[in-house]
N, C-alpha and C positions, 0 to 999 in steps of 0.2 A: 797722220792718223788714218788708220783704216778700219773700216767695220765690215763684220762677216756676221751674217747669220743661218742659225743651223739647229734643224728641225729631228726629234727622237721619238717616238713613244715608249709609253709603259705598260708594263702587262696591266690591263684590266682588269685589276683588284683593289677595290680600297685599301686593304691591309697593308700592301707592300707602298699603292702611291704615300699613305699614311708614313709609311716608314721613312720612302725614297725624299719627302717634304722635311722629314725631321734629320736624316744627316745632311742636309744642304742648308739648316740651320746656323748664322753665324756661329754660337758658341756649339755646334755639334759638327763644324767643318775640322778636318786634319790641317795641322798647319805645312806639314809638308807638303800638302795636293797645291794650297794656297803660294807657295813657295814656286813650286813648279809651274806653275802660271805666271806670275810674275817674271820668272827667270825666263820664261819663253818669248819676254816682250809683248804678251797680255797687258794691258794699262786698265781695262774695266772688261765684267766679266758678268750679266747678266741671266740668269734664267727663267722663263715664265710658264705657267702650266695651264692649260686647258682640259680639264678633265683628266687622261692619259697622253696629253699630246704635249710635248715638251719644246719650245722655242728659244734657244740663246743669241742674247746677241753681245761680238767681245767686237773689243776697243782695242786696235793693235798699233804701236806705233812703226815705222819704218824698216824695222830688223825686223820683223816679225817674218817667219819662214815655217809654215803647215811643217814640212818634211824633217827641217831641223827637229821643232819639237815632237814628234812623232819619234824619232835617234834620241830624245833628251825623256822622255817617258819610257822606251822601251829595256835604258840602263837604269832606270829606278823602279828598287822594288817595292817603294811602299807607293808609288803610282799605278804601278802592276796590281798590289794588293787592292788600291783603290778600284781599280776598275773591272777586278774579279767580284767585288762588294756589290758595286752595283751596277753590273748584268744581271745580279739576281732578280733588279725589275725593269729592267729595261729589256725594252724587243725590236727590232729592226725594224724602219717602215718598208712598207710592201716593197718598193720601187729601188732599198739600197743594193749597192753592191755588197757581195761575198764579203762579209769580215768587217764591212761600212755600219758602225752606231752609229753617230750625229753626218746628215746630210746637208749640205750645202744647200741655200733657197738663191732663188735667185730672183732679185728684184724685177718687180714688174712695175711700178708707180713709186713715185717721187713728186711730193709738193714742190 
């Protein structure tokens, strides 16, 4: 098992964080987005919010491969659909790369 976590923000509007809280609602998730996560060797899939500031952290077992599922979202269109959905409130942190949502953190402290 391995864990990744990875940092987003949101445009600074309540309306849309409002909105972006209520599709990541269990009964307002797609079961397909849900599907494609699993099928990517995701095992837990975490997200927390701080204001606009968005922290996940996924539980991946041994197959898990960033690039695979990156080739396994870009042939699915209702993941495409999902994530033209919500760019509408999401915005880059200052520091990602060109084309980069969710950023990589990287541990500093460990109990």
């Amino acid at each position: 098992m391995k864990r990744y976590c990875l940092a987003l923000d949101l445009k600074d509007d309540p309306q849309l964080i409002a909105e972006y809280d209520y599709w990541h609602k269990t009964e307002n998730g797609w079961p397909e987005i849900r599907k494609s996560i699993l099928d990517a060797e995701i095992r837990d899939m975490q997200i927390y919010r701080t204001g606009n500031r968005l922290f996940m952290i996924m539980e991946t077992n041994d197959q898990y491969v960033a690039e695979k599922k990156t080739v396994m979202d870009a042939a699915n269109l209702k993941v495409q659909e999902w994530e033209q959905l919500m760019w509408k409130f999401q915005q880059p942190l200052p520091w990602a790369k060109a084309g980069e949502k969710w950023v990589m953190m990287e541990q500093i402290f460990q109990l």
